[in-house]
C-alpha positions as CSV (number, residue, x, y, z in Angstrom):
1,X,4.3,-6.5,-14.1
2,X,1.1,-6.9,-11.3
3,X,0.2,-3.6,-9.4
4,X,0.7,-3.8,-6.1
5,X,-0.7,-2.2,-2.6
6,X,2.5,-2.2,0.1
7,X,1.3,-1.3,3.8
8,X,3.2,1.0,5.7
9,X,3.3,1.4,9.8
10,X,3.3,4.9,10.5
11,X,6.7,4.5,12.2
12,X,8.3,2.5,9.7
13,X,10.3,2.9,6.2
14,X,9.6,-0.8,5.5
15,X,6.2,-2.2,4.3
16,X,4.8,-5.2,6.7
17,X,2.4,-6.2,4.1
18,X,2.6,-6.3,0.2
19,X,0.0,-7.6,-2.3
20,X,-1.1,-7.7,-5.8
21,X,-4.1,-5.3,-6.2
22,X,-4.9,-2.6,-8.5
23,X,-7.5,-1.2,-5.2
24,X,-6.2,1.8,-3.4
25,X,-8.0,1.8,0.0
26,X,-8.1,5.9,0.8
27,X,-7.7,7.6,3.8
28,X,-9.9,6.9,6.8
29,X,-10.2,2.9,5.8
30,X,-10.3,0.7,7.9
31,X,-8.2,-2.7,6.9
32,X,-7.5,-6.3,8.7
33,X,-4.2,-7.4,8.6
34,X,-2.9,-10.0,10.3
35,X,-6.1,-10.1,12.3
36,X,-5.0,-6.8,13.7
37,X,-7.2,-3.3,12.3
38,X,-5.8,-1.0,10.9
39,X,-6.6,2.7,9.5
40,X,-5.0,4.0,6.9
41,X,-3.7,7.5,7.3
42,X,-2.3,8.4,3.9
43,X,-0.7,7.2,0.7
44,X,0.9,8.1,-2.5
45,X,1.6,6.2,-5.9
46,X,4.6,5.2,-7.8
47,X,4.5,4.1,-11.4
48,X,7.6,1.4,-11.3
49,X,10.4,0.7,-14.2
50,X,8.4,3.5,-15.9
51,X,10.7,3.3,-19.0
52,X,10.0,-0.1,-19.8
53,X,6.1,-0.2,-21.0
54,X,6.7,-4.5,-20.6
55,X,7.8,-4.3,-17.0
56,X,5.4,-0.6,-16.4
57,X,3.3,-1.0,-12.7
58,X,1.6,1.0,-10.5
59,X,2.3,1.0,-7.0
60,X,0.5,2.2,-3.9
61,X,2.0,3.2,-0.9
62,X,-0.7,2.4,1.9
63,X,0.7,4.3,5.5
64,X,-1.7,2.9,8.6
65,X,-1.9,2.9,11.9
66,X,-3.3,0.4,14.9
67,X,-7.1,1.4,15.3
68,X,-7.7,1.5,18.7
């Protein structure tokens, strides 16, 4: 399995963005999505199907907000 990077709005529960990266952008980026900025204002990891080492991934959990 890929790592992925799921972005988060600040409001939400749902991610509005997923993608296959191993890079975990820290708090105080600044990302374009959508060409819309964003700045992330925290995140956490997950390590997915953790029992099965041929399905194992790592996942961050990107939470942003609009820059304005």
């Amino acid at each position: 399995m890929t790592d992925t990077v799921e972005f988060y709005r600040a409001e939400s529960d749902y991610p509005f963005a997923t993608v296959k990266s191993s890079f975990a952008p820290v708090e105080g980026d600044l990302i374009s999505i959508i060409g819309q900025t964003w700045k992330v204002i925290g995140r956490s990891f997950s390590v997915d199907h953790a029992d099965d080492p041929a399905l194992r991934a790592m996942r961050c959990n990107v939470i942003v907000k609009v820059r304005k």
